[in-house]
KOLKOL-82769 format. One record per residue: residue number from 0; residue in three letters; x, y negated, z of N, C-alpha, C in turn. Coordinates in Angstrom, 1 decimal, always signed. Atoms other than C-alpha are relative to their C-alpha. Layout:
N
{NUM; 'ala'; {X; Y; Z}; {X; Y; Z}; {X; Y; Z}};
...
END
This chain:
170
{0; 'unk'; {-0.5; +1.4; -0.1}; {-1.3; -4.7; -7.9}; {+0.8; -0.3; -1.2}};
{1; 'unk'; {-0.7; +0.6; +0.8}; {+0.1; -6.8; -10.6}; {+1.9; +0.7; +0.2}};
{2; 'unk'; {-1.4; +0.0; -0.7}; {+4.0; -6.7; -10.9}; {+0.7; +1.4; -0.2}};
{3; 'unk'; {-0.3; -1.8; +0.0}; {+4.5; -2.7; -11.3}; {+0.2; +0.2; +1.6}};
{4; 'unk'; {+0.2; -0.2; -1.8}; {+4.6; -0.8; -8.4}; {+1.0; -0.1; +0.7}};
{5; 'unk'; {-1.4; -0.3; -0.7}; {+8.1; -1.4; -7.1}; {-0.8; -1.8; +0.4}};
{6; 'unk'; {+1.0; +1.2; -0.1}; {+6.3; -5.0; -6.8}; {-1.1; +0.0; +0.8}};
{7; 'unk'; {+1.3; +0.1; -0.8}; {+3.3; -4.2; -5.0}; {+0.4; -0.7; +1.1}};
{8; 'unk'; {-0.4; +0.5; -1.0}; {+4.8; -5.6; -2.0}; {-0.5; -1.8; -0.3}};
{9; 'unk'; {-0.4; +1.7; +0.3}; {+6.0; -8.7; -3.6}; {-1.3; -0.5; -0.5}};
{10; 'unk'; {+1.3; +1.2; -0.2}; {+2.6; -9.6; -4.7}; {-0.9; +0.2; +0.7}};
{11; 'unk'; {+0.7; +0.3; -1.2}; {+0.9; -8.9; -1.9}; {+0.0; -1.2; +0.9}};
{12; 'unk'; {-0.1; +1.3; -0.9}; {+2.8; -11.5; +0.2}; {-0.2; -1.0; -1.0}};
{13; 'unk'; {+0.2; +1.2; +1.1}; {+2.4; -13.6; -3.1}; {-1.2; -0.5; +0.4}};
{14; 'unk'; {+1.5; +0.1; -0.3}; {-1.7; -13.2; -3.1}; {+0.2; -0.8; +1.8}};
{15; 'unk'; {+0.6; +0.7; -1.3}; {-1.7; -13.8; +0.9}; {+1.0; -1.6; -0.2}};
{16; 'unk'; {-0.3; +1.1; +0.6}; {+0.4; -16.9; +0.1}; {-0.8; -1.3; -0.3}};
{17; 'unk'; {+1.2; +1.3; +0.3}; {-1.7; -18.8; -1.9}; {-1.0; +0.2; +1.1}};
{18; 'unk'; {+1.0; -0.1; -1.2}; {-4.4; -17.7; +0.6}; {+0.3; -0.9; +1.3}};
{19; 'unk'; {-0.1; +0.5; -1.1}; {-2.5; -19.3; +3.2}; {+0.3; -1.5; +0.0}};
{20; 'unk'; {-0.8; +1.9; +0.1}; {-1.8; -22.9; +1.7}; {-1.4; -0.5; -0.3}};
{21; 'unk'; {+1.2; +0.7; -0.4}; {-5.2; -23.4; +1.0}; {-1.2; +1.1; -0.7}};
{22; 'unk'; {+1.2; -0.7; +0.3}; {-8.6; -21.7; +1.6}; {-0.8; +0.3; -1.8}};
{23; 'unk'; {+1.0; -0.1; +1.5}; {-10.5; -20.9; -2.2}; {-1.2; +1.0; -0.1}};
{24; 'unk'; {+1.3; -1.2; +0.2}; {-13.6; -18.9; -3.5}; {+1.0; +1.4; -0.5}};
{25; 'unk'; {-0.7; -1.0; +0.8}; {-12.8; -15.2; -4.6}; {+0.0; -0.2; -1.3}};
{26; 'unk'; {+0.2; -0.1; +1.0}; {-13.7; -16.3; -7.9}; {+1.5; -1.1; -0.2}};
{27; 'unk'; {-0.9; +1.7; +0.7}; {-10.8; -19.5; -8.1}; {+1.4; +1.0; +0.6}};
{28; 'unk'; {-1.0; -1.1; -0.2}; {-8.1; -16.6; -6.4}; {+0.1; +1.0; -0.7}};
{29; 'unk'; {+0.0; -0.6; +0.9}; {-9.0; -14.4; -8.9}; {+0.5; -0.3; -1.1}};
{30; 'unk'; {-0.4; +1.3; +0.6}; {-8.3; -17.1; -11.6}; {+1.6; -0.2; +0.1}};
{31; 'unk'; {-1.3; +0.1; -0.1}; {-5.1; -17.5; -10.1}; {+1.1; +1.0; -0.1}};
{32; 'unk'; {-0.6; -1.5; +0.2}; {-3.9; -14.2; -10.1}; {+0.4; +0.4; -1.0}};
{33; 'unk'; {-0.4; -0.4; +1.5}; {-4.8; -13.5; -13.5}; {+1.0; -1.0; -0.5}};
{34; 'unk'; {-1.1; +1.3; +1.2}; {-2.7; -16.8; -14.7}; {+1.2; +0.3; +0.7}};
{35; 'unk'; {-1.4; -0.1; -0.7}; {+0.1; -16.2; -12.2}; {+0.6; +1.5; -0.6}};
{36; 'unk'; {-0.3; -1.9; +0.8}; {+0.4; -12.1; -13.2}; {-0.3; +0.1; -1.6}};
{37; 'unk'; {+0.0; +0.1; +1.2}; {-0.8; -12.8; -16.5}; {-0.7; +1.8; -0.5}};
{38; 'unk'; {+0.5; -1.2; +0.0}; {-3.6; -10.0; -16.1}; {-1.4; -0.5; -0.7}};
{39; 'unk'; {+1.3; +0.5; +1.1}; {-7.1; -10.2; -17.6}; {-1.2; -0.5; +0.8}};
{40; 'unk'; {+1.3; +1.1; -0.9}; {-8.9; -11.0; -14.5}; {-0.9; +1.6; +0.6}};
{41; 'unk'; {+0.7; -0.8; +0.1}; {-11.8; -9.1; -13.9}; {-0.1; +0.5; +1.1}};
{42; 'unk'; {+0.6; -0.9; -1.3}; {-12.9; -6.2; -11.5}; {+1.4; +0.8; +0.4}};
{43; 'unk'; {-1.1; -0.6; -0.7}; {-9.0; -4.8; -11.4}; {+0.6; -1.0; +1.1}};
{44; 'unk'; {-0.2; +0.9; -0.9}; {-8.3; -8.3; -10.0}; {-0.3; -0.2; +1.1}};
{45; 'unk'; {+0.3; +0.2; -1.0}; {-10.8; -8.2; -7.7}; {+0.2; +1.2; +1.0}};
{46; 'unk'; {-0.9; -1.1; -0.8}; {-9.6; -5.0; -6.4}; {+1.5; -0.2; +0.6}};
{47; 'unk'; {-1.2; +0.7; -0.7}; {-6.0; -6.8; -5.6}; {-0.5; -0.4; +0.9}};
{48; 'unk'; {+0.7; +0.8; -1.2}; {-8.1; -9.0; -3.3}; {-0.9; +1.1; +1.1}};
{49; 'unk'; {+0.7; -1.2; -0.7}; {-10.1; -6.1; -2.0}; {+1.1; +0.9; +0.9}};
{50; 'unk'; {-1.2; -0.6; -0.7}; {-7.0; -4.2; -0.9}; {+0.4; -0.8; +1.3}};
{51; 'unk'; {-0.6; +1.1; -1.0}; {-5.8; -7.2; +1.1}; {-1.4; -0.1; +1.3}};
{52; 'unk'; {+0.8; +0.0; -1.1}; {-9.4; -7.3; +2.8}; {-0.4; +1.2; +0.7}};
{53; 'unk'; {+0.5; -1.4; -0.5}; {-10.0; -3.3; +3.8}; {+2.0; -0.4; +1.3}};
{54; 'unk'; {-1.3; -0.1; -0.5}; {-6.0; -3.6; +4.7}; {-0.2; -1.2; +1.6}};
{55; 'unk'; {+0.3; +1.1; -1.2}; {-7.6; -6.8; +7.3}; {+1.2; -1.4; +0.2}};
{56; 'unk'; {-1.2; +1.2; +0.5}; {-5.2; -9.5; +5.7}; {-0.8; -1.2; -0.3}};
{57; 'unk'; {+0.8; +1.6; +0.5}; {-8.0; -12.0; +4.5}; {-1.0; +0.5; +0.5}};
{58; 'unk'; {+1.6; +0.7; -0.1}; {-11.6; -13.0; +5.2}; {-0.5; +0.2; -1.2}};
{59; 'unk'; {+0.3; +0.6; +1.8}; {-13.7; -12.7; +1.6}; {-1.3; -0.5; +0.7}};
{60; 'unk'; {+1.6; +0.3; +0.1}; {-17.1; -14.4; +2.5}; {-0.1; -1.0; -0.5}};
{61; 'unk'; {+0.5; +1.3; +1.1}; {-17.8; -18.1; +0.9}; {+1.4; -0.4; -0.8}};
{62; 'unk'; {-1.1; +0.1; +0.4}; {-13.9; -18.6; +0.7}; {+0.5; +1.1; +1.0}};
{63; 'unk'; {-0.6; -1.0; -0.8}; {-11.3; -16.4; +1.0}; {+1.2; -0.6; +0.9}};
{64; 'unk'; {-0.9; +0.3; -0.9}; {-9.0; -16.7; +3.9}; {+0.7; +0.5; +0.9}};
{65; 'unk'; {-1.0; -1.2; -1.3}; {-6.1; -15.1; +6.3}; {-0.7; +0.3; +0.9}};
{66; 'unk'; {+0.5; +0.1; -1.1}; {-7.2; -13.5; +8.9}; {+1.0; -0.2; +1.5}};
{67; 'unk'; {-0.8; +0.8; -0.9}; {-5.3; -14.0; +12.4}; {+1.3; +1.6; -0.2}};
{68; 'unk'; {-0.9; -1.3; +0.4}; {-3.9; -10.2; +11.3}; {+1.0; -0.2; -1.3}};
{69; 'unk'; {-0.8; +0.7; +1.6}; {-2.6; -11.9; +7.6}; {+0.9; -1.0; +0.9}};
{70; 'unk'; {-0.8; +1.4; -0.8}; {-1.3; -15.1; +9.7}; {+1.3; +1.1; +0.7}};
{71; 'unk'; {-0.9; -0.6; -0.6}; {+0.6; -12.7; +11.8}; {+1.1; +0.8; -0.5}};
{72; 'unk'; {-1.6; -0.9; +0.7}; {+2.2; -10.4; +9.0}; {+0.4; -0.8; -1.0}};
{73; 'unk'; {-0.7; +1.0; +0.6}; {+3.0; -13.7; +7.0}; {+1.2; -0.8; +0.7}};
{74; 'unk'; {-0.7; +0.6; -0.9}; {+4.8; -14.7; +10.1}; {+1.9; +1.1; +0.0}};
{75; 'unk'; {-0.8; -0.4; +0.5}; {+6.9; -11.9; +9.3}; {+0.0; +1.3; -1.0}};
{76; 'unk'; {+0.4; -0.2; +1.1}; {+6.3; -10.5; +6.5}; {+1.1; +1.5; -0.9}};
{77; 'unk'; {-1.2; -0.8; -0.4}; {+8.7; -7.0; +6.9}; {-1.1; +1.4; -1.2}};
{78; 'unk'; {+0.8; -1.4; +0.5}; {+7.7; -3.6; +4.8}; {-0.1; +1.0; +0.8}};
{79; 'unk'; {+0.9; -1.4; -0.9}; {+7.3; -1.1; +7.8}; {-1.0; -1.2; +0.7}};
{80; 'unk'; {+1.3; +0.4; +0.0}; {+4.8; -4.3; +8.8}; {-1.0; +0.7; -1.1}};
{81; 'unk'; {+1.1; -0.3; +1.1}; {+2.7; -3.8; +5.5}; {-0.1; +1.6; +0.5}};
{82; 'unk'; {+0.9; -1.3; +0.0}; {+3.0; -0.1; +6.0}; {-0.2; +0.3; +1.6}};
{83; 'unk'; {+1.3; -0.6; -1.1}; {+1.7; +0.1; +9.6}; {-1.0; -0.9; -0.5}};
{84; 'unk'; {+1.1; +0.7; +0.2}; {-0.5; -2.0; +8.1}; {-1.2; +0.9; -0.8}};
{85; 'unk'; {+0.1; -1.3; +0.7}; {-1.3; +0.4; +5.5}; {-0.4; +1.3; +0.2}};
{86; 'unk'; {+0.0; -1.4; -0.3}; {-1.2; +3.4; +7.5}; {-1.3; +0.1; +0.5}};
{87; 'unk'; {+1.1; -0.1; -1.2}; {-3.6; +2.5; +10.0}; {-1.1; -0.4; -0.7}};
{88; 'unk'; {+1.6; +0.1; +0.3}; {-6.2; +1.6; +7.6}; {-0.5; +1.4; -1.7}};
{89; 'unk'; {-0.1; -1.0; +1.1}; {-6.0; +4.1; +4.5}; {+0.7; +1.4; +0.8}};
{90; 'unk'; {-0.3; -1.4; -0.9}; {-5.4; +8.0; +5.8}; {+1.2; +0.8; -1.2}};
{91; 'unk'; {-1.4; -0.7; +0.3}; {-2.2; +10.0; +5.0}; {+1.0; -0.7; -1.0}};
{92; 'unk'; {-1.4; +0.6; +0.7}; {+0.4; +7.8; +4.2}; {+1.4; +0.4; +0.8}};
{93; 'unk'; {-1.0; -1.0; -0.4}; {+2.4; +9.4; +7.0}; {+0.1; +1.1; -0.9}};
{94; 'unk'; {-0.9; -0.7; +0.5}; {+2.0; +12.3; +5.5}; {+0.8; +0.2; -0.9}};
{95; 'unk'; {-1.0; -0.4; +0.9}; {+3.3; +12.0; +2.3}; {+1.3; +0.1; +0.4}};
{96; 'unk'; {-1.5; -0.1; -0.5}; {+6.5; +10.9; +3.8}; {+0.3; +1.2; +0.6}};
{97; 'unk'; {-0.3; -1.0; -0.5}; {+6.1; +14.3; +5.9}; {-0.1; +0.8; -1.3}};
{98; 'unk'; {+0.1; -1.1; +1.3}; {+5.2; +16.4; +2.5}; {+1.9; -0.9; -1.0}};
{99; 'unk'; {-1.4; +0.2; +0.8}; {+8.8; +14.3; +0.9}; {+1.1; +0.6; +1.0}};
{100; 'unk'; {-0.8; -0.2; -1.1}; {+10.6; +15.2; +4.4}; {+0.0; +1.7; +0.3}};
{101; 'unk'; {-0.2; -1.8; +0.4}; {+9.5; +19.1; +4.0}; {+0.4; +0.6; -1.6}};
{102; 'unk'; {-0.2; -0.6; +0.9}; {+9.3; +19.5; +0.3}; {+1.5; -0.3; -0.9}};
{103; 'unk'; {-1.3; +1.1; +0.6}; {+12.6; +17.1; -0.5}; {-0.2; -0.8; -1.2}};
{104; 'unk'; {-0.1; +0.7; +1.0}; {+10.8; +15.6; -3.0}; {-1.8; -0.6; -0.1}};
{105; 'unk'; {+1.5; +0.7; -0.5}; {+6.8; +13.6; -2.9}; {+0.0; -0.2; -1.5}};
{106; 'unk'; {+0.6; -0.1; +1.1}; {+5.4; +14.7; -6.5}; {-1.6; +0.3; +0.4}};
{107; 'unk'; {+1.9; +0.0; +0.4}; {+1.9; +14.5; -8.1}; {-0.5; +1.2; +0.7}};
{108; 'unk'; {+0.3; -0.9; -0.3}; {+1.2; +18.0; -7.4}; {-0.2; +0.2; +2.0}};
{109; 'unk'; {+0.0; -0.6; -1.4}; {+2.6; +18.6; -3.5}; {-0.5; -0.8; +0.6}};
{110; 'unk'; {+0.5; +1.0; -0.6}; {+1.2; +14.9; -2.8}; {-1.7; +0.1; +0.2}};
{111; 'unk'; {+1.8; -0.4; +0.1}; {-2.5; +16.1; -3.9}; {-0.3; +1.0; +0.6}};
{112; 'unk'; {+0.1; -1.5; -0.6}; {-2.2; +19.4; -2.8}; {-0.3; -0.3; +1.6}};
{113; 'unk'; {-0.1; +0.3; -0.7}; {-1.4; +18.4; +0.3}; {-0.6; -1.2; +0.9}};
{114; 'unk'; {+1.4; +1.1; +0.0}; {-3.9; +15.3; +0.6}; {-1.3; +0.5; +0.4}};
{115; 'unk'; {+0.7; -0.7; +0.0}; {-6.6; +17.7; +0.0}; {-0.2; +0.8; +1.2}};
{116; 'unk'; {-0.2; -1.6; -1.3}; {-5.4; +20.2; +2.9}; {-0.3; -0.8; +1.2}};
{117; 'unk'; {+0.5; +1.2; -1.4}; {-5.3; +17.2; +5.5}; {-1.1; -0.4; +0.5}};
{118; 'unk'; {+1.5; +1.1; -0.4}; {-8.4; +15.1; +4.7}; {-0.8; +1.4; -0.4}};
{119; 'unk'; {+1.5; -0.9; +0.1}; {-10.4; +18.4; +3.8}; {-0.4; -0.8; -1.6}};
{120; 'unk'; {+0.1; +0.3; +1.2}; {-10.6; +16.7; +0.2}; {-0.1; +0.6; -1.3}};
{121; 'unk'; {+0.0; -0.8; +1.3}; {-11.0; +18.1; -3.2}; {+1.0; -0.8; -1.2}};
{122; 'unk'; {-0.6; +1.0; +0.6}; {-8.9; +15.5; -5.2}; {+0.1; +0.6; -1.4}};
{123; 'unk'; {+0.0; -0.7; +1.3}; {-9.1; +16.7; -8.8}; {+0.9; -1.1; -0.8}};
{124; 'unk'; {-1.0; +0.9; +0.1}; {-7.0; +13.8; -9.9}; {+1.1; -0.5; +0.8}};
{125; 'unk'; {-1.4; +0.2; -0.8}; {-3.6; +12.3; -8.8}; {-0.2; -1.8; +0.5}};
{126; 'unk'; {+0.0; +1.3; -0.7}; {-5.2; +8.6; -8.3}; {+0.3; -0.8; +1.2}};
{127; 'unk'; {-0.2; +0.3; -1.2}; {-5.2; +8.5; -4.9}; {+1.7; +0.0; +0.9}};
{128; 'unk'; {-1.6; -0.8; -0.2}; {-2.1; +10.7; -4.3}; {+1.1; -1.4; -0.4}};
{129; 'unk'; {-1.0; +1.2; +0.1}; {-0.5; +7.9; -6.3}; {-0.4; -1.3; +0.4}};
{130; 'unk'; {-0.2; +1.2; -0.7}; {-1.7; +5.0; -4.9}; {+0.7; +0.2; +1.5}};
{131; 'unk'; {-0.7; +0.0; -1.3}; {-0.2; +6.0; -1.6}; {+1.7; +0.1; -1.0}};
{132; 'unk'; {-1.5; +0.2; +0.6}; {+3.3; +6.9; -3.8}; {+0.4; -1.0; -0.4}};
{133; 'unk'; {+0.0; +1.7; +0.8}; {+3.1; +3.4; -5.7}; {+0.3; -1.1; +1.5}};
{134; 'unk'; {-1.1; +0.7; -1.0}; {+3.4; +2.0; -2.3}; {+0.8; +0.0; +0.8}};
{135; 'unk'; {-1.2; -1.2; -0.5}; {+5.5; +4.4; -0.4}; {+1.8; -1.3; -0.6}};
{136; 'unk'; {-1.3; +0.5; +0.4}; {+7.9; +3.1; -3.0}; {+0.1; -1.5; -0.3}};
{137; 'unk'; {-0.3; +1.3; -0.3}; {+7.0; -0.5; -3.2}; {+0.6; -0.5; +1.1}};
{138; 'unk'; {-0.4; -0.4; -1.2}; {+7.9; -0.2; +0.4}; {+1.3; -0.1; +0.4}};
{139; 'unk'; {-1.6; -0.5; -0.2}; {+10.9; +1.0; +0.2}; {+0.5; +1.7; +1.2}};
{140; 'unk'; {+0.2; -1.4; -1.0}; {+10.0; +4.4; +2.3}; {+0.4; +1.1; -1.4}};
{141; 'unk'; {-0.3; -1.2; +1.0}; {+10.6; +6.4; -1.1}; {+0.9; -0.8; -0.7}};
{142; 'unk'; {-0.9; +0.1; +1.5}; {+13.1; +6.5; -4.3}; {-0.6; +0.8; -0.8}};
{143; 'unk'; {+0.3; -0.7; +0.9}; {+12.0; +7.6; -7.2}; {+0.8; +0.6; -0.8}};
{144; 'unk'; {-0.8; -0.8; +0.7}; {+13.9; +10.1; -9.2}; {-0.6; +1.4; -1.3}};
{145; 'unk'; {+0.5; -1.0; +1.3}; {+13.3; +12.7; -12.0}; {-1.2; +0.3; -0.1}};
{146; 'unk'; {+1.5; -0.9; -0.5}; {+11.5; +14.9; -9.7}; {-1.0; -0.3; +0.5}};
{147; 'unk'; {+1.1; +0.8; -0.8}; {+9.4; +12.5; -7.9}; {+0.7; -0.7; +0.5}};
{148; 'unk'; {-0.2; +0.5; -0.9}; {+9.9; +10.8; -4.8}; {+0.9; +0.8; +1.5}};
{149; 'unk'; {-0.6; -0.6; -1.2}; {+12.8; +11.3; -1.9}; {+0.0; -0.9; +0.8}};
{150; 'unk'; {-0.2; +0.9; -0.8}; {+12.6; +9.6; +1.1}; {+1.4; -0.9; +0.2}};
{151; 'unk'; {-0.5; +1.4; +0.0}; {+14.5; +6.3; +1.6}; {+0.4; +0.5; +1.6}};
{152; 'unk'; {-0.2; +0.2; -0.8}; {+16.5; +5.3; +4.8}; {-1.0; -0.3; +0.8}};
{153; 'unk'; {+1.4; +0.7; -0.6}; {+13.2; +3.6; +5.6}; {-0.6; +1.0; +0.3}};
{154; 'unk'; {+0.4; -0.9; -0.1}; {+11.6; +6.3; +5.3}; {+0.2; +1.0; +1.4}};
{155; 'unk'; {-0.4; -1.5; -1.1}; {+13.1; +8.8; +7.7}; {-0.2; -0.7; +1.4}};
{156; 'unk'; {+0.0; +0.9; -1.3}; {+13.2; +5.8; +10.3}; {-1.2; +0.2; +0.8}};
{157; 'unk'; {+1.9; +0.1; -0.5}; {+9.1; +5.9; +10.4}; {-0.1; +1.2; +0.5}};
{158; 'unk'; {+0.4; -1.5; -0.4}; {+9.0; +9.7; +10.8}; {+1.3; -0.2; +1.1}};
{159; 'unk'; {-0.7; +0.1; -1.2}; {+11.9; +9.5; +13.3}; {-0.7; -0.7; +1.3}};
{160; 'unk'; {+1.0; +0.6; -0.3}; {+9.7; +7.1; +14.8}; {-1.4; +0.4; +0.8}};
{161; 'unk'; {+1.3; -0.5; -0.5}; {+6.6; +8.8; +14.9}; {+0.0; +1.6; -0.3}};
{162; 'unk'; {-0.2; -1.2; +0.2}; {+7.8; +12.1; +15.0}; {-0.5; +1.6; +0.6}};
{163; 'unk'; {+0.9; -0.9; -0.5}; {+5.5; +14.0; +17.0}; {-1.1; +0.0; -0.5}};
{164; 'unk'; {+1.1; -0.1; +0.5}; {+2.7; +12.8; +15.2}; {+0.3; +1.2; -1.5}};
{165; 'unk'; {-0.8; -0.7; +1.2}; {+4.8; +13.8; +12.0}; {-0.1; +1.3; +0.2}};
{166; 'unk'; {-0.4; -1.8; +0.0}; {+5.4; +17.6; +13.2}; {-1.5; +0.0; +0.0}};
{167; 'unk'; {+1.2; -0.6; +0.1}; {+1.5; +17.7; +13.7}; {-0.6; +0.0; -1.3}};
{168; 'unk'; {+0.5; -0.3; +1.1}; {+1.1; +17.1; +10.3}; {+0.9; +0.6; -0.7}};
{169; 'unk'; {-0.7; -1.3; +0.6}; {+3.4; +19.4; +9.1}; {-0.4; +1.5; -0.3}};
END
């Protein structure tokens, strides 16, 4: 997402936003993206919009548009919303929070490592690993520090929360 990643949030509800004041093509929300973020457009752009539709926040078919799941997290518009939103459609974003809550710290290494061990994955890069970290901390579920990432107040809340799921992935 535009914005750096402490941002991802903030333009997420941005993007659903304009989506919600008035319907447009992907091509004319793309457009606006790049002029509003001041990005170059293109197939990373349409990946902002693509996030928002796997995540089940918009509609993309002739125009793009909320779906009754976007209407509802624009209604309140909270960051443990986005990350059960998050959670439940992309896999191990609990855990990282459990790999920061055992290791005291959610780096490149124990995030992939530990990615790999869950999903049965090979991950030979840290892409993934860090797109869950990038919004961990847009979130506000992580802090970023030297060594990586420590869990946040937020943070501990969700695994207090869901803390039997948590010990199973431990």
């Amino acid at each position: 997402m535009p914005g750096g990643v402490r941002g991802y949030k903030s333009t997420a509800d941005h993007i659903l936003g304009l989506v919600a004041v008035t319907e447009m093509t992907q091509e004319v929300l793309v457009e606006a993206i790049a002029e509003q973020f001041d990005t170059k457009g293109g197939q990373s752009t349409v990946g902002y919009v693509r996030v928002l539709q796997y995540l089940g926040l918009v509609d993309v078919s002739d125009k793009v548009r909320l779906t009754s799941i976007g209407r509802a997290y624009l209604d309140a518009p909270s960051s443990r919303a986005m990350f059960d939103r998050i959670d439940a459609t992309y896999a191990a974003f609990l855990a990282c929070l459990v790999s920061a809550e055992l290791d005291g710290v959610l780096g490149k290494l124990n995030a992939r490592t530990r990615l790999n061990h869950l999903l049965g994955s090979d991950w030979k890069s840290d892409n993934q690993p860090g797109f869950r970290r990038n919004w961990l901390l847009s979130l506000g579920m992580v802090e970023r520090v030297q060594k990586g990432d420590v869990l946040t107040d937020a943070g501990r809340a969700v695994l207090a929360e869901r803390r039997e799921h948590a010990d199973a992935l431990a």
